[in-house]
Backbone of each chain as ProteinMPNN parsed JSONL, in Angstrom:
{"seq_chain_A": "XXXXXXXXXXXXXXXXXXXXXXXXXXXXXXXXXXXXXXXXXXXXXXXXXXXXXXXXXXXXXXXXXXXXXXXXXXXXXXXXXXXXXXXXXXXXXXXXXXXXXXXXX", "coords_chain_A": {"N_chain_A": [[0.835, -1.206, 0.0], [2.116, 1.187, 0.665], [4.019, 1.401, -1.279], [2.17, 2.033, -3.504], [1.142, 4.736, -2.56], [3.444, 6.079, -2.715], [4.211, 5.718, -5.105], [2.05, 7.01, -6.388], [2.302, 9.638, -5.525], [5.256, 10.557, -6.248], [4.987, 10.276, -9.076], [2.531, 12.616, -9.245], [4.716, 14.512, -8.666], [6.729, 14.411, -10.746], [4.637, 14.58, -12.882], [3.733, 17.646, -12.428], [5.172, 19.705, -13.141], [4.526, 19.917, -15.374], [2.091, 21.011, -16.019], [-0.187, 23.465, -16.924], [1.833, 26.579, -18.371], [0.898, 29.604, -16.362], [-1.323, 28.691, -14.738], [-4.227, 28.314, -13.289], [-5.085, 31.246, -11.027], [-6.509, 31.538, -7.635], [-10.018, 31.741, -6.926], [-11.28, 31.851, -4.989], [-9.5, 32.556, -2.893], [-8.826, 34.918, -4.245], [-11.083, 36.726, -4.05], [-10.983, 38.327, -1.351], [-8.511, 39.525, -2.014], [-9.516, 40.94, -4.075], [-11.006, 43.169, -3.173], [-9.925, 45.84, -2.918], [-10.37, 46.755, -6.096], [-13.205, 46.771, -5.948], [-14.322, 49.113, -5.549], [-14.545, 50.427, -7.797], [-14.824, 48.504, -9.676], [-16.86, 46.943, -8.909], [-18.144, 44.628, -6.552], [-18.307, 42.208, -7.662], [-17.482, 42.565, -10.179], [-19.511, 43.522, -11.934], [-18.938, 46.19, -13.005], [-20.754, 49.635, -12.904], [-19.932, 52.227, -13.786], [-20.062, 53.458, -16.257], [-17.47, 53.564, -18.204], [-15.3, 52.223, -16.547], [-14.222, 49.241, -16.555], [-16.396, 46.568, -17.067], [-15.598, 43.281, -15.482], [-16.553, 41.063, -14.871], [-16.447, 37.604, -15.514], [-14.815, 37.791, -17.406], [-12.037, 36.465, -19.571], [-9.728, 35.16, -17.688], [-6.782, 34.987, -18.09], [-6.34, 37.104, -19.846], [-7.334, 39.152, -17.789], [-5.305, 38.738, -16.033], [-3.24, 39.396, -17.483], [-3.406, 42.141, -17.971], [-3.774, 43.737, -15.49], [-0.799, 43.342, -14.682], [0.073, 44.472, -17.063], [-0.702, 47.178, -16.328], [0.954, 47.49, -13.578], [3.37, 47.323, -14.657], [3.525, 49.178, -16.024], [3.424, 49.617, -18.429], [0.851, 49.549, -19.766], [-1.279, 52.58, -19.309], [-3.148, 54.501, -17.323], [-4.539, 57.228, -15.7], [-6.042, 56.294, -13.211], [-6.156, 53.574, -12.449], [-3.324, 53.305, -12.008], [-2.249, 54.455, -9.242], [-3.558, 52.669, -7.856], [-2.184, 50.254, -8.345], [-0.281, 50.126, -6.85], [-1.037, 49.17, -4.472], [-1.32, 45.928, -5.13], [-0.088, 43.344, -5.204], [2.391, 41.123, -6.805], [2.42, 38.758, -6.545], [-0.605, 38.378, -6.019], [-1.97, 38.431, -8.059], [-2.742, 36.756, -10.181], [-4.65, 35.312, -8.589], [-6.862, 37.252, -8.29], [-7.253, 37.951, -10.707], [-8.137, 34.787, -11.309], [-10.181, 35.282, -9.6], [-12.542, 37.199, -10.78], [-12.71, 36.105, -13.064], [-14.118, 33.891, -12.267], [-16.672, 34.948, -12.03], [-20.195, 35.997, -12.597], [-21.244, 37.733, -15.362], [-23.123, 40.309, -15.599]], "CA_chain_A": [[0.0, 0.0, 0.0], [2.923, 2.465, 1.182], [4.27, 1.602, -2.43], [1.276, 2.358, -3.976], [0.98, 5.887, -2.268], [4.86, 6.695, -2.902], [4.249, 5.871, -6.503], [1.523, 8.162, -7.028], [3.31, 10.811, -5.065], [6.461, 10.165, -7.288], [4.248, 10.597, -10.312], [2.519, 13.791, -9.115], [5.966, 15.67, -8.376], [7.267, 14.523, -11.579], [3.811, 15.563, -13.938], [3.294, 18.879, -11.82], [5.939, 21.176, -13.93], [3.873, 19.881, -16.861], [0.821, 21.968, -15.978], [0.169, 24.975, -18.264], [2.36, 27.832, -17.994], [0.014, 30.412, -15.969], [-1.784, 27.809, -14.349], [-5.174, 29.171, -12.72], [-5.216, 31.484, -9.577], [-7.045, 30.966, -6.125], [-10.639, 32.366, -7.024], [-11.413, 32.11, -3.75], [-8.593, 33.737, -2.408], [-8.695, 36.218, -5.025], [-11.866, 36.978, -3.631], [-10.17, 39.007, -0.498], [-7.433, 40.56, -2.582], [-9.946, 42.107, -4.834], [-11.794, 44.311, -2.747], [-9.651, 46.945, -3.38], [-10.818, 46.847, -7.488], [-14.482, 46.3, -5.964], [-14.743, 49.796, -5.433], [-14.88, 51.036, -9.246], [-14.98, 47.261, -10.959], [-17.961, 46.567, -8.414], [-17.943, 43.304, -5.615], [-18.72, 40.697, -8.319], [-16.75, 42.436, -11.368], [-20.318, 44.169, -12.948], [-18.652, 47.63, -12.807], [-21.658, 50.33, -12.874], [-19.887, 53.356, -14.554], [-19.279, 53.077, -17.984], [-15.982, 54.165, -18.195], [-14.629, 51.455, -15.124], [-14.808, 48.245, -17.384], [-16.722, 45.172, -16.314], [-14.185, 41.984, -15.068], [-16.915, 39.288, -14.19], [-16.426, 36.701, -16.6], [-13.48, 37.663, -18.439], [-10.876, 35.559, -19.292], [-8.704, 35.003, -16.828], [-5.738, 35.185, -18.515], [-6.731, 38.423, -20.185], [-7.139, 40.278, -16.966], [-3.898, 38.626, -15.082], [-2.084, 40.388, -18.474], [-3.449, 43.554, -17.9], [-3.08, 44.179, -14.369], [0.878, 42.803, -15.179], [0.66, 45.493, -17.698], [-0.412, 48.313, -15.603], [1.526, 47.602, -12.738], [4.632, 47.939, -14.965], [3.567, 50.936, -16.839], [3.022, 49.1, -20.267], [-0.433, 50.442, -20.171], [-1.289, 53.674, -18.199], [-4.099, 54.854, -16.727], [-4.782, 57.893, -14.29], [-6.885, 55.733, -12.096], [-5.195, 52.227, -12.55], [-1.316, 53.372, -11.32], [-2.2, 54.19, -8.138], [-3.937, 51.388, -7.367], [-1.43, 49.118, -8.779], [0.498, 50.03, -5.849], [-1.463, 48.248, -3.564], [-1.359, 45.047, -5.736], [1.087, 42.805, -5.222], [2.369, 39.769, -7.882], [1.706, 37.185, -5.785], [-1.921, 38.226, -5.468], [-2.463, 38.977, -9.442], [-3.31, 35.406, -10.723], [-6.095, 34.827, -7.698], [-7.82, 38.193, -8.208], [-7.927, 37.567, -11.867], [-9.372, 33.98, -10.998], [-11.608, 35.823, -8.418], [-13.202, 37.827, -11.476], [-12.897, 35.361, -14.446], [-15.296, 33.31, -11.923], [-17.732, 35.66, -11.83], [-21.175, 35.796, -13.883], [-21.149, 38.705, -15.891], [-24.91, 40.257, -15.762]], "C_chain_A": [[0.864, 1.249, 0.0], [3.894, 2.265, -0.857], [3.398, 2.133, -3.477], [1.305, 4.035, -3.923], [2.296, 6.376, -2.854], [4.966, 6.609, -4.404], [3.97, 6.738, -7.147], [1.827, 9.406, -6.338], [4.348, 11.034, -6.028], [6.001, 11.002, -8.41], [3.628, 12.244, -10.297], [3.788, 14.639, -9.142], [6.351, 15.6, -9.65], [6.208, 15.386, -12.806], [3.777, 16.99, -13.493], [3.546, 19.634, -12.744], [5.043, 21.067, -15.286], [2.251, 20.97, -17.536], [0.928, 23.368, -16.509], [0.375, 26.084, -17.632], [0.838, 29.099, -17.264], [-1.4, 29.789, -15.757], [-2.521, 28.618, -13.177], [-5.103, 29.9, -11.427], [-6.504, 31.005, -8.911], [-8.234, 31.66, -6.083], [-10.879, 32.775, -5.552], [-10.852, 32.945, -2.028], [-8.165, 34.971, -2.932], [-10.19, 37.184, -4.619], [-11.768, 38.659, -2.724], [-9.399, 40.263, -1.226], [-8.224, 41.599, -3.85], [-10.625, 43.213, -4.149], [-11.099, 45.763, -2.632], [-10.187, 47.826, -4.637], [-12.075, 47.147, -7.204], [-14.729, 48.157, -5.9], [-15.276, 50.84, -6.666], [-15.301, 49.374, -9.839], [-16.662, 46.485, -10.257], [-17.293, 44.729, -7.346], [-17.694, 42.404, -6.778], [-18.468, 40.86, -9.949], [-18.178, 43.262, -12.066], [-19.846, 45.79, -12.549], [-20.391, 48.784, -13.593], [-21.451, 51.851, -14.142], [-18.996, 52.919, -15.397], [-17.803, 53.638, -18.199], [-14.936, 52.903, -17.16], [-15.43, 49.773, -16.301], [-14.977, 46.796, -16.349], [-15.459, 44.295, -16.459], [-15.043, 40.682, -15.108], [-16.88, 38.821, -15.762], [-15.519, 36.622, -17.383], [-12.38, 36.858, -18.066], [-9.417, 35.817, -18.285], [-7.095, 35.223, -16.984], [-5.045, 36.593, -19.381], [-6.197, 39.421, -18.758], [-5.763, 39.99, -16.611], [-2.956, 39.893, -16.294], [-2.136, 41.967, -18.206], [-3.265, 44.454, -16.932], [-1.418, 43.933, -14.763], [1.013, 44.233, -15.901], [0.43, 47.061, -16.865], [0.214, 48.509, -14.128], [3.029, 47.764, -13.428], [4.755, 49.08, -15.56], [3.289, 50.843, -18.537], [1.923, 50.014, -20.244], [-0.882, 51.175, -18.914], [-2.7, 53.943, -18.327], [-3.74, 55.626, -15.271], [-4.764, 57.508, -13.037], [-6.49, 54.337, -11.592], [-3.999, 52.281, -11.853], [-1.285, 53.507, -10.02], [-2.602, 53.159, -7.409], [-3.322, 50.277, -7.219], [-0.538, 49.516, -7.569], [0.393, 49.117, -4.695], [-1.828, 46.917, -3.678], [-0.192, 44.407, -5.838], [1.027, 41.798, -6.467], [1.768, 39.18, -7.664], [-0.047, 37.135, -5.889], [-2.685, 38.499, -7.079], [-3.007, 37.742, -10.313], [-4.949, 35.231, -9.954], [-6.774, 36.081, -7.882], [-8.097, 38.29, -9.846], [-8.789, 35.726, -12.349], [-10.293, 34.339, -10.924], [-12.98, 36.586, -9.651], [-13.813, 37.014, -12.395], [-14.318, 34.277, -13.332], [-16.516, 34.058, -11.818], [-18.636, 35.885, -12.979], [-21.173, 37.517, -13.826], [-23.074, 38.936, -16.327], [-24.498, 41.932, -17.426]], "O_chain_A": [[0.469, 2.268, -0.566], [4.264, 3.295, -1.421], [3.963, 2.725, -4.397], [1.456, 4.67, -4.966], [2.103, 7.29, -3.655], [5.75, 7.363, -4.979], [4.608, 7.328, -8.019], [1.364, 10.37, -6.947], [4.093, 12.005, -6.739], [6.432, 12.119, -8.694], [4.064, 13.066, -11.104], [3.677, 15.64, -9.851], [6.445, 16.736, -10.115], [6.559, 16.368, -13.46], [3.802, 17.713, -14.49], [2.666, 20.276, -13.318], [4.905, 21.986, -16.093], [1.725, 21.358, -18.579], [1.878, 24.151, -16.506], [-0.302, 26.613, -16.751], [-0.164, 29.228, -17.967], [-2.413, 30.16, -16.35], [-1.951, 29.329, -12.349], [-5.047, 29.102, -10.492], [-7.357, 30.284, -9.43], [-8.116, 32.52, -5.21], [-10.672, 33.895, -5.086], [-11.269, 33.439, -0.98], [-7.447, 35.83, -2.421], [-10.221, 38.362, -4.976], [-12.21, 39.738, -3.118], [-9.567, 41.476, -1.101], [-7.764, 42.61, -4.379], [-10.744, 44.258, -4.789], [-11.756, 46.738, -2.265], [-10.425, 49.033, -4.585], [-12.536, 47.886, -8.074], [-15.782, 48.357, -6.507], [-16.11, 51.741, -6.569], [-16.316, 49.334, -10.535], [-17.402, 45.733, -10.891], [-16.3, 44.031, -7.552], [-16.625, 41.799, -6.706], [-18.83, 40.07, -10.821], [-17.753, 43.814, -13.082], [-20.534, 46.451, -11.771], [-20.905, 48.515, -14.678], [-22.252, 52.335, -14.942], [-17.895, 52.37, -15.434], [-17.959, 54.833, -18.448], [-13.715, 52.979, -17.299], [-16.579, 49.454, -16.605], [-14.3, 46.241, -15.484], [-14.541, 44.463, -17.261], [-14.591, 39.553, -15.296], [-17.166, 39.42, -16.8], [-15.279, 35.62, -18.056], [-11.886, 36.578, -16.974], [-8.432, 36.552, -18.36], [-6.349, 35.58, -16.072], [-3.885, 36.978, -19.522], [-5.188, 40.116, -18.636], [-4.945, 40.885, -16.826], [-2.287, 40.88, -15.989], [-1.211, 42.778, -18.222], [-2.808, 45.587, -17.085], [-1.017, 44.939, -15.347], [1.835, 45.063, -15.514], [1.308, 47.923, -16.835], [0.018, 49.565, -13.526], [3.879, 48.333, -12.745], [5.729, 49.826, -15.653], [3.06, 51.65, -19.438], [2.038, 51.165, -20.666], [-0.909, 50.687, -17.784], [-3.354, 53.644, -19.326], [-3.143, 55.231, -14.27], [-4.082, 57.878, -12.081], [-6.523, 54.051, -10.395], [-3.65, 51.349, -11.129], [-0.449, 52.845, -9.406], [-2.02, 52.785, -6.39], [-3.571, 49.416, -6.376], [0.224, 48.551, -7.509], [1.28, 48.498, -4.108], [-2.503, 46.417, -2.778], [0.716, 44.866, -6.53], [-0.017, 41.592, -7.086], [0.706, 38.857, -8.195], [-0.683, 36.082, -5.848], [-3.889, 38.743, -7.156], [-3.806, 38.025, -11.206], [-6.035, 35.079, -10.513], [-7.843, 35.83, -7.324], [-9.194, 38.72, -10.204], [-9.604, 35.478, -13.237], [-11.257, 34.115, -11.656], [-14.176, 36.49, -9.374], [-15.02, 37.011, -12.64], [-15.405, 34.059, -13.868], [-17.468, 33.409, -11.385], [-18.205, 35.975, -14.129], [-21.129, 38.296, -12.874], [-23.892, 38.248, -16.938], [-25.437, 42.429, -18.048]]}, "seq_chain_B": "XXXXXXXXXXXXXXXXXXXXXXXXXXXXXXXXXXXXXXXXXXXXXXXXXXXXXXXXXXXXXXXXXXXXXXXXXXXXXXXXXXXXXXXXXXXXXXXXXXXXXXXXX", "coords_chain_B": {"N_chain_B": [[-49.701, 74.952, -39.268], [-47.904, 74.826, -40.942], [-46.546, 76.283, -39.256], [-45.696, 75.275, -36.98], [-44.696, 73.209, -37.411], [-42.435, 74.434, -38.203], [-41.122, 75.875, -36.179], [-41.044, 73.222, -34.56], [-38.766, 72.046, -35.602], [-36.656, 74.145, -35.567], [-36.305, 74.466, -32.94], [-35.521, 71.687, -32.965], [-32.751, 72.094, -33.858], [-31.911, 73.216, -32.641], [-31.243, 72.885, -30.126], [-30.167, 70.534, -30.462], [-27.182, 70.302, -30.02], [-26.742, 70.216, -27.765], [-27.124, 67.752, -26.676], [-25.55, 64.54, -24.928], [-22.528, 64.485, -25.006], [-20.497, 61.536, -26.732], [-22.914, 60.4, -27.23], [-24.627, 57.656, -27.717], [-23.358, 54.621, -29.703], [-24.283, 52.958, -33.176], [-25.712, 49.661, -33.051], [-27.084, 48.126, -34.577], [-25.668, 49.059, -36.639], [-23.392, 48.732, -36.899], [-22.443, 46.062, -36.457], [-21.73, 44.948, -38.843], [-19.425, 46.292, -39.604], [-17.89, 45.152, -37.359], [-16.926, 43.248, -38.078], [-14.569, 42.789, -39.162], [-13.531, 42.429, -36.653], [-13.977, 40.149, -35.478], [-12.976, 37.878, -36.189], [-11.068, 37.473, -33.62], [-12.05, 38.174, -31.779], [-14.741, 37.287, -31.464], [-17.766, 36.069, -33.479], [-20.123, 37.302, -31.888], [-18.789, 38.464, -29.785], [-17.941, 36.723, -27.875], [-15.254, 35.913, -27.06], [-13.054, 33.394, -27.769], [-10.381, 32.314, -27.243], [-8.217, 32.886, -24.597], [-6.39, 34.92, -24.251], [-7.143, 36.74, -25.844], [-9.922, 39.751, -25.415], [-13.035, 39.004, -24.049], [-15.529, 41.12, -25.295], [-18.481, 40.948, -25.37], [-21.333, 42.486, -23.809], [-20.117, 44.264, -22.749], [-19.185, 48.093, -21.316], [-20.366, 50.444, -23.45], [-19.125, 52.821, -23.595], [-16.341, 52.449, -22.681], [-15.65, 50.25, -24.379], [-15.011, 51.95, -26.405], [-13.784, 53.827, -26.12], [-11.199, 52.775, -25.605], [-11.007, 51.315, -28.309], [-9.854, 53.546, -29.411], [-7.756, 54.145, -27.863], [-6.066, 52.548, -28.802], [-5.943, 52.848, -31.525], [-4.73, 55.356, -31.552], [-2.219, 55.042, -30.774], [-2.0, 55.272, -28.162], [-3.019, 53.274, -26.23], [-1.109, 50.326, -27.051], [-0.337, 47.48, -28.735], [0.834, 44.378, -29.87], [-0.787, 42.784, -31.893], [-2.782, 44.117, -31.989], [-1.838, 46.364, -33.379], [-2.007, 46.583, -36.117], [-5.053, 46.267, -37.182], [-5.8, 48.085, -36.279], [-5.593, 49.946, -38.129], [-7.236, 49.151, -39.927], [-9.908, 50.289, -39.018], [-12.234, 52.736, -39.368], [-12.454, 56.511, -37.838], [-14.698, 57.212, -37.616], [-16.34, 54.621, -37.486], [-16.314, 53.738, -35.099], [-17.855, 53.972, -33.138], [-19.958, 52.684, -33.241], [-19.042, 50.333, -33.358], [-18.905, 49.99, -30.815], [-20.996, 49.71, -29.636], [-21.975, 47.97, -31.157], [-20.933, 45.441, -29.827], [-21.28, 46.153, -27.4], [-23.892, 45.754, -26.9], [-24.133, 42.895, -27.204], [-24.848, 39.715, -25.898], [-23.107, 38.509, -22.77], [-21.688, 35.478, -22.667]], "CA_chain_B": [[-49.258, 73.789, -39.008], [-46.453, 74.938, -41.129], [-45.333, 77.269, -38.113], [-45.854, 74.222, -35.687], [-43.543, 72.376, -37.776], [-40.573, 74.859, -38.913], [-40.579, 76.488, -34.884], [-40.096, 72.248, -33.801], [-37.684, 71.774, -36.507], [-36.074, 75.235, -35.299], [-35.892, 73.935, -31.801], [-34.099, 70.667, -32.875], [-31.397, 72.153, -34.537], [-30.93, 74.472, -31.597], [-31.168, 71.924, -29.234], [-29.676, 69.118, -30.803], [-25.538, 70.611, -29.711], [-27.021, 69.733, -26.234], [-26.933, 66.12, -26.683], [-25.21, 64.442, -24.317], [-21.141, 64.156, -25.903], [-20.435, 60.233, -26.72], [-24.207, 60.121, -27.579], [-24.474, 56.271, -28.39], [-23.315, 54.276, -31.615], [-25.884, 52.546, -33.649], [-25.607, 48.662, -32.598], [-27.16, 47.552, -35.826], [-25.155, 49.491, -38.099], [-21.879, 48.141, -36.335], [-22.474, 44.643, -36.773], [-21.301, 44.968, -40.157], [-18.335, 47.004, -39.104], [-17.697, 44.862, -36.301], [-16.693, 41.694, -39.111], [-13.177, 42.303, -38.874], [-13.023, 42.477, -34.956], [-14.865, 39.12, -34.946], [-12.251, 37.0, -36.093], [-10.467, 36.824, -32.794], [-13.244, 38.297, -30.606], [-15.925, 36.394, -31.726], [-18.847, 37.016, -33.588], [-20.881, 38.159, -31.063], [-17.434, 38.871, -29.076], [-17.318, 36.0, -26.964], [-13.849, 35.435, -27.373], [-13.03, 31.914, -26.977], [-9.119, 32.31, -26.586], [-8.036, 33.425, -23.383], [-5.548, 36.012, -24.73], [-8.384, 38.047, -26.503], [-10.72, 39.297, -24.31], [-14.357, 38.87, -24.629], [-15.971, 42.319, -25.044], [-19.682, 41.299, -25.309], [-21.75, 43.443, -22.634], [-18.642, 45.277, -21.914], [-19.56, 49.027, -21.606], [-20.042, 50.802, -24.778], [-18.119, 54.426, -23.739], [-15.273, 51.802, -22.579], [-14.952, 49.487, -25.771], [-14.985, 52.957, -27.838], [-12.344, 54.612, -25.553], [-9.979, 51.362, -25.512], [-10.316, 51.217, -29.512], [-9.142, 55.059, -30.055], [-6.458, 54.555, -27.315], [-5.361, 51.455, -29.552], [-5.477, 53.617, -32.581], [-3.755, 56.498, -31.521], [-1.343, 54.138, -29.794], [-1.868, 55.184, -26.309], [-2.56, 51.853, -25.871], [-0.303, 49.229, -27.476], [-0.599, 45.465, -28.821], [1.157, 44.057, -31.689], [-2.399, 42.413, -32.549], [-4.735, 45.407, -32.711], [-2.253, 47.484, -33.857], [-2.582, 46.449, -37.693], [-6.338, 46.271, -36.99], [-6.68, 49.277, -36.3], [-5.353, 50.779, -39.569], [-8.952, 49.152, -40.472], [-10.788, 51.026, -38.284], [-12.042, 54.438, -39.308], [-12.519, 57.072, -36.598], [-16.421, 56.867, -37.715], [-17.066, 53.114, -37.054], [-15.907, 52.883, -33.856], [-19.116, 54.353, -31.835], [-20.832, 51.733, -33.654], [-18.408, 48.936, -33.151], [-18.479, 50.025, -29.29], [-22.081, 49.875, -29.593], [-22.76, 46.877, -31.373], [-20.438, 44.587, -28.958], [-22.008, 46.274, -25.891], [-25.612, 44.917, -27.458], [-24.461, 41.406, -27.236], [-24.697, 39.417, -24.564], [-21.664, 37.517, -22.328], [-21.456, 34.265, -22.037]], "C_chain_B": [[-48.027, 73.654, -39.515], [-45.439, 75.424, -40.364], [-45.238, 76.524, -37.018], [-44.292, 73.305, -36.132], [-41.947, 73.18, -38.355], [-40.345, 75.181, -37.083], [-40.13, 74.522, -34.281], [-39.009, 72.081, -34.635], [-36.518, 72.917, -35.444], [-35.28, 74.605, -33.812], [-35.341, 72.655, -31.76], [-32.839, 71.072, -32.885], [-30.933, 73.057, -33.426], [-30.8, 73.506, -30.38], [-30.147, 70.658, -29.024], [-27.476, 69.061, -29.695], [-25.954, 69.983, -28.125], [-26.9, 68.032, -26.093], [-25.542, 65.862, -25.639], [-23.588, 64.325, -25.458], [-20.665, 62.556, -25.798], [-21.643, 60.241, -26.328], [-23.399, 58.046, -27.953], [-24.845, 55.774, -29.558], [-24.459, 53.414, -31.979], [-25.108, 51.082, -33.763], [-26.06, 47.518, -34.096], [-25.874, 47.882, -37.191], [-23.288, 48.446, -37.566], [-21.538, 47.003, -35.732], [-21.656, 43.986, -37.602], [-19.721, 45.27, -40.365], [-17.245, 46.435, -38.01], [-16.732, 43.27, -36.95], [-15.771, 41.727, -38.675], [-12.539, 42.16, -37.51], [-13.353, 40.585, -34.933], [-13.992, 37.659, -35.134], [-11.296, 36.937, -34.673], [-11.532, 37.118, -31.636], [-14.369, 37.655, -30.234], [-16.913, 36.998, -32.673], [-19.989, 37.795, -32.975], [-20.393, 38.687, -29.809], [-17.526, 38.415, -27.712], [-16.575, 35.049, -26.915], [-13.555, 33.835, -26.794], [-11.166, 31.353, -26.247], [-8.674, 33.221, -25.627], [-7.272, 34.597, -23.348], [-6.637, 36.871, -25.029], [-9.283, 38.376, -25.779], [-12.109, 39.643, -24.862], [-15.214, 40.34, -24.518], [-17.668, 42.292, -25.244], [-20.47, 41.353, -24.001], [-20.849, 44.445, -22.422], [-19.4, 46.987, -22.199], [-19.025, 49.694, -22.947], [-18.613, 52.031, -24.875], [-16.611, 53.593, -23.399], [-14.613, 51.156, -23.875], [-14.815, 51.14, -26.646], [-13.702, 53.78, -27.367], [-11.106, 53.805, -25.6], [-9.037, 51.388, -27.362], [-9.916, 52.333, -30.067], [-8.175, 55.243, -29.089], [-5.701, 53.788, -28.028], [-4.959, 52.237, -30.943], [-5.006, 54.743, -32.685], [-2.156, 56.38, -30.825], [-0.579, 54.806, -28.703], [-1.949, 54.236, -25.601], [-1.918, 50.943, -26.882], [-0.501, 47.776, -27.776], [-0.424, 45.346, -30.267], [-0.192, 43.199, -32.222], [-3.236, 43.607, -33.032], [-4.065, 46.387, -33.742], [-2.589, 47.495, -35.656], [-3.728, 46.685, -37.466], [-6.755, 47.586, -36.98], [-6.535, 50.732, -37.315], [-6.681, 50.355, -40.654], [-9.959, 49.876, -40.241], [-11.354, 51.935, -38.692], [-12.971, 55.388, -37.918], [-14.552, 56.929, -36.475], [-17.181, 55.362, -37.415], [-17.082, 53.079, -35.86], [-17.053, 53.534, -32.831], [-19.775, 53.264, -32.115], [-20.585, 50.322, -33.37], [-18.356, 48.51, -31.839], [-20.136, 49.584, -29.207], [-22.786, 48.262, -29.761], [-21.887, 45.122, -30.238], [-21.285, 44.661, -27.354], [-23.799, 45.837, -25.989], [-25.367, 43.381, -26.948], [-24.727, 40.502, -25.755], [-23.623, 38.457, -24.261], [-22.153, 36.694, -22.016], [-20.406, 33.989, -20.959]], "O_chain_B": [[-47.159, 72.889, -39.095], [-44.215, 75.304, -40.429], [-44.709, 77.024, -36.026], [-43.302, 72.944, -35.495], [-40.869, 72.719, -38.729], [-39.317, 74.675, -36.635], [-39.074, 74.378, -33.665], [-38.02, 71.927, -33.918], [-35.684, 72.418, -34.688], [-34.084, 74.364, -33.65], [-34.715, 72.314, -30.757], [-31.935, 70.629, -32.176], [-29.806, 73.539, -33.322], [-29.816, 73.768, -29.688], [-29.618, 70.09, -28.069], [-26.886, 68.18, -29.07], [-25.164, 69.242, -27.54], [-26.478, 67.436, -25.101], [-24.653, 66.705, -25.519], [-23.733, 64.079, -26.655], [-20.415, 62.238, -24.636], [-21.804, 60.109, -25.114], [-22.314, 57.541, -28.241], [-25.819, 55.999, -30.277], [-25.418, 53.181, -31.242], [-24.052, 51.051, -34.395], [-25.501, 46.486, -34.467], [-25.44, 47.256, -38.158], [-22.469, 47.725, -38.136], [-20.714, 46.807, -34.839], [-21.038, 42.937, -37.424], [-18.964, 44.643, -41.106], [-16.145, 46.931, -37.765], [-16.071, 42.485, -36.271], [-15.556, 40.941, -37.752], [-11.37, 41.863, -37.268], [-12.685, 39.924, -34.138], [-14.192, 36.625, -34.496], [-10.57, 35.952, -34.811], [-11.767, 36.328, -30.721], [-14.869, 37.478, -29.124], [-17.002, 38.222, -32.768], [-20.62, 38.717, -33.491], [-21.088, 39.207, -28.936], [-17.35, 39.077, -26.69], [-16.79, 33.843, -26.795], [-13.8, 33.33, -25.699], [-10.821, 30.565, -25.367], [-8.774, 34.418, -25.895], [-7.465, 35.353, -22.396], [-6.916, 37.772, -24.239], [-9.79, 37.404, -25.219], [-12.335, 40.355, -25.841], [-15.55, 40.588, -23.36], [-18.253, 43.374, -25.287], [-20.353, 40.455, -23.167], [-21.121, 45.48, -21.813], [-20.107, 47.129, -23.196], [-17.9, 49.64, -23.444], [-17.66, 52.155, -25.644], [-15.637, 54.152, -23.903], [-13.491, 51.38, -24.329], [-14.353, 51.025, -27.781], [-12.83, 54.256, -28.094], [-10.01, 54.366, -25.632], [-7.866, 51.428, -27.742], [-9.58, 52.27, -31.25], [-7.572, 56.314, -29.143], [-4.523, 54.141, -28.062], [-3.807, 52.228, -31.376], [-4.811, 55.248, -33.79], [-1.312, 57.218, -30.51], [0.604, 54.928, -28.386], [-1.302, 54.061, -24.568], [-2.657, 50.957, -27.866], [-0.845, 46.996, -26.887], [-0.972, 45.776, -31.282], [-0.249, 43.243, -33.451], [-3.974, 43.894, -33.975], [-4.671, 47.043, -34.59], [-3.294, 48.312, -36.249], [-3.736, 47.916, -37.504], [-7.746, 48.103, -37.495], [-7.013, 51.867, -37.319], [-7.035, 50.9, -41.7], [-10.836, 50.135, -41.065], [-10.665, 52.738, -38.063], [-13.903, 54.944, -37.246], [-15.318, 56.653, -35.553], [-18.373, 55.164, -37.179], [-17.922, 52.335, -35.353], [-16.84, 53.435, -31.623], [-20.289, 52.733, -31.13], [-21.39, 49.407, -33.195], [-18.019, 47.394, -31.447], [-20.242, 48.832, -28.238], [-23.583, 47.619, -29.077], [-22.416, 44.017, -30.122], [-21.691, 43.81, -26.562], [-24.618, 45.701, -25.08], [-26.252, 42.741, -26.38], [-24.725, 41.026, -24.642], [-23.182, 37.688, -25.116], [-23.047, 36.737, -21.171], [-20.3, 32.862, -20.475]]}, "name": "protein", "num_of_chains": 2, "seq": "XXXXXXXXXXXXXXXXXXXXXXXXXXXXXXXXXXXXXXXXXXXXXXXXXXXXXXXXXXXXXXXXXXXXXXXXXXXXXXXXXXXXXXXXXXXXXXXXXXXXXXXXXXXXXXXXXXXXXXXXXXXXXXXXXXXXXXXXXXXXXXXXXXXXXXXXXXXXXXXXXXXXXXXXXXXXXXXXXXXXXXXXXXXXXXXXXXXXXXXXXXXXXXXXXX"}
């Protein structure tokens, strides 16, 4: 049995790296780290004022790029740069989970 | 009945400058207009690759401000920016218009 388990342990460690580059964040923990965004993008990503673009539902891989890009300055925004201050890396995958899960009304 | 109808006429044309500014594009007409977006966006621009992002619902004054920061390249992307040597400055209320008609999946 203890061979059994150590096998498929074995096997996990070795497939892991195989999992696709930018491999999904922590919706659930992106949850938390968005409530900063919630205040223009809305709790649940349906942003209200036209100008502050909806998040729920979008691809996930979309938003992670675009936060990425306005936290380095690729793409600027007034209202975006400061914010990006209070956005760490680490937390930029799970808060673009946190959105891409969200139903877009 | 002729002075009923030149004094409302009169009062359109004096009125009309009042319109709100980014009045909204015509959703039908920029369907048509919308063809060449649709190959990576979708046709009813719910993008199916995760790179592109899905712009149907998305606010209209947003998709119309995004695609004249893309074509004045305030915003950047070796994808749009050919694309947007398609564009002309006249479609794009319509193209903002007819994406924000559709609905997100």
């Amino acid at each position: 049995m203890i061979r059994v388990y150590t096998t498929a342990l074995a096997l996990t460690c070795t497939l892991s790296p195989l999992a696709p580059a930018g491999a999904a964040g922590d919706a659930q923990a992106g949850k938390a780290k968005a409530v900063i965004c919630s205040a223009c993008h809305g709790i649940d990503g349906n942003s209200t004022n036209p100008l502050w673009p909806k998040l729920a539902g979008q691809h996930e891989a979309y938003l992670a790029k675009q936060i990425r890009a306005f936290k380095s300055g690729e793409r600027t925004d007034q209202t975006m740069a400061p914010m990006m201050l209070m956005v760490k890396e680490d937390d930029i995958d799970d808060i673009a989970a946190y959105y891409a899960s969200q139903k877009p009304k």
